[in-house]
N, C-alpha and C positions, 0 to 999 in steps of 0.2 A: 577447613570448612569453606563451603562454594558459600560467598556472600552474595546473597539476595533483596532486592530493592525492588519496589511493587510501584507502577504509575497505575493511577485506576482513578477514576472518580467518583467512586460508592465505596465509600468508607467501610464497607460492610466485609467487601475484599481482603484487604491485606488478612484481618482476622480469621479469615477463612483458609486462608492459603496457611497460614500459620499451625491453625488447627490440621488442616489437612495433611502439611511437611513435617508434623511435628516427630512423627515415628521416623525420621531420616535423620541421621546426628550430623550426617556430611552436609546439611544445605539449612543455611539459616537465615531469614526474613529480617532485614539489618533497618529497614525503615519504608514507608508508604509515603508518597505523593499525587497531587491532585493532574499535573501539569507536567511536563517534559522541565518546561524551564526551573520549574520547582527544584526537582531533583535534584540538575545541572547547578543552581547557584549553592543548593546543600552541599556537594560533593561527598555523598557516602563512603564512595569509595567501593562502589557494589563492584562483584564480577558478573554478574547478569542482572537485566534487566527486566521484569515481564511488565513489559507493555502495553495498554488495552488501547486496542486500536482507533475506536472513537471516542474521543476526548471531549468535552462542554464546552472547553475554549476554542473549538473549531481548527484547531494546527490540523495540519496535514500528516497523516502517519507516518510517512514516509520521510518527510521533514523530518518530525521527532526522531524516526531510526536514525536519517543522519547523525542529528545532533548527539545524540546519545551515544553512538560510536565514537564520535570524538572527545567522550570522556575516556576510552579507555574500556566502557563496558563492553560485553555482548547482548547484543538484544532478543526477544526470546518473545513475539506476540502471540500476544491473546485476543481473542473475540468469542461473541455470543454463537458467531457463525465463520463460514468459508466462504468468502466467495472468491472465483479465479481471480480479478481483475486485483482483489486488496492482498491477494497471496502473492501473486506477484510483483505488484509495487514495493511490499515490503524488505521482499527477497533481493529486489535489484536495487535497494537504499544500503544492503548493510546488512539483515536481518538472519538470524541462526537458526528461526525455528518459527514455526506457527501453532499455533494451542487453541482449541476448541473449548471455551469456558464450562462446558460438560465433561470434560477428561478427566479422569479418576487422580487420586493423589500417585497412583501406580507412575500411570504416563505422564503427570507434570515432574516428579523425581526424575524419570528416565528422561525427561527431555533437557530439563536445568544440566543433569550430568553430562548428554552429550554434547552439549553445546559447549558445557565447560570444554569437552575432550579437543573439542574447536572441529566437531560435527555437526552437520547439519538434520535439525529435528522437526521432522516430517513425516506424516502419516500417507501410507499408503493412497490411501484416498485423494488426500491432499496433492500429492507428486502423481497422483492418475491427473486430478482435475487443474493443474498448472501446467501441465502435459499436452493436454488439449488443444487442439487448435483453435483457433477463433474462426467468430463467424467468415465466411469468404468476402471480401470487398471490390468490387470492380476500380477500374484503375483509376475512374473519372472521383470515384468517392475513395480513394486513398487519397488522391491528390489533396481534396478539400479536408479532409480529414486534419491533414498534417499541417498543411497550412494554418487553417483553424484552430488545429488543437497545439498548435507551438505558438501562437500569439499573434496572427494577421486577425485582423476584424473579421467581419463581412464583406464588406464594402471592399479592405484588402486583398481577399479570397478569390473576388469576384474578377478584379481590376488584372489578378497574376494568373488567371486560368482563362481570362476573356468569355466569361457568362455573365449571365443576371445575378443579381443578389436575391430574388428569389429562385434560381435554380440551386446557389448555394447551398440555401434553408432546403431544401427540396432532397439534395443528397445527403446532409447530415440527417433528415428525417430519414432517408431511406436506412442510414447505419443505425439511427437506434431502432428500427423495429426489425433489422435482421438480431441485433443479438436479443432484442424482446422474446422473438421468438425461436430464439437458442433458452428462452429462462433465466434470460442476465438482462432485465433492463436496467439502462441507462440512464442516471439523472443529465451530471455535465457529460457532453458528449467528449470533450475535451480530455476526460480520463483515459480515453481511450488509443492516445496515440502512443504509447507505449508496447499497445499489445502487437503491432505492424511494422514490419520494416518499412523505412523512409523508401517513398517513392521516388521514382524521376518526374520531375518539375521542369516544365517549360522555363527556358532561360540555361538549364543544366546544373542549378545547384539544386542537390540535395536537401532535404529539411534534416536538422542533427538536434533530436529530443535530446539529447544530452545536454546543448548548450543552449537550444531555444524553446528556453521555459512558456507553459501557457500563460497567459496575462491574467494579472489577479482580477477580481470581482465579478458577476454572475456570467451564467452562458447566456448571453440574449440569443441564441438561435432558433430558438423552439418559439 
């Protein structure tokens, strides 16, 4: 039996999923939690995970994929919705599959199973719209981009690129209203430097999203 463990924050979930898996004998709903760390200090012992992507305690999903891999599980999200930028942060944490909270119990069975198979489970749709390229960015706002969204201030941004700290603000406005209007707007602009390969930066090093995390607490650039 594929063991299944449910993070969600609407209690209403796991029992659903339950109802819905019930007709499958090979996959069975081992226990629900509120929180990522929850599960983690349980240790169920699941083989997958389905995970809902926005959580109440505000963790970052892509975190939680981490951590959650490092039990041992596969992770398997879920959301209300798709959108490109949360498909693929998930994808590049860890993540086996992404589920659409409207998927019939047809395509959550077949997704649990492929993922078990140690496939990747993805809807058509999904692998068109992660496919996609992002909006175009001129070079002056990739620069500011990456800087910014790896963890230099403004004032940082401004001092490594030799502008004003309102020209700063001026190109990060210009990046969210190109992908606004691609129909992706953008809260923190900062989520975004994942979706771009690192530019060349005056001085000649490179910005490496892999190792230069964005700085925690809000985006003051807007």
């Amino acid at each position: 039996m594929i063991r299944v463990a449910v993070v969600d924050n609407d209690k209403l979930v796991p029992a659903g999923l339950r109802a819905l898996l019930a007709g499958v004998p090979e996959i069975g709903v081992i226990g629900a939690y509120q929180t990522a760390a929850e599960l983690i200090a349980a240790r169920p012992g699941a083989d997958i995970v389905l995970l809902d992507l926005r959580l109440e305690d505000g963790s970052e999903p892509a975190a939680n994929v981490v951590a959650l891999r490092e039990t041992g599980a596969q992770v398997l999200v879920v959301s209300v919705h798709g959108e490109r930028r949360d498909v693929r942060a998930t994808l590049h944490a860890g993540a086996r599959g992404y589920l659409v909270k409207d998927d019939d119990a047809a395509k959550l069975a077949e997704a649990i199973c492929a993922v078990h198979r140690g496939e990747l489970a993805l809807t058509t749709e999904l692998m068109t719209l992660i496919n996609s390229s992002p909006p175009e960015l001129s070079r002056q706002e990739l620069q500011v981009l990456y800087l910014y969204g790896t963890g230099s201030t403004l004032a940082a941004t401004a001092r490594r690129l030799g502008i004003a700290i309102p020209t700063v603000r001026s190109y990060l406005d210009r990046i969210r209203a190109k992908w606004a209007a691609a129909d992706e707007p953008v809260g923190d602009v900062r989520s975004l430097v994942q979706e771009y390969l690192p530019p060349a930066l005056p001085g000649g090093r490179p910005v490496r999203p892999d190792r230069d995390l964005p700085s925690p607490g809000p985006d003051l650039s807007g």
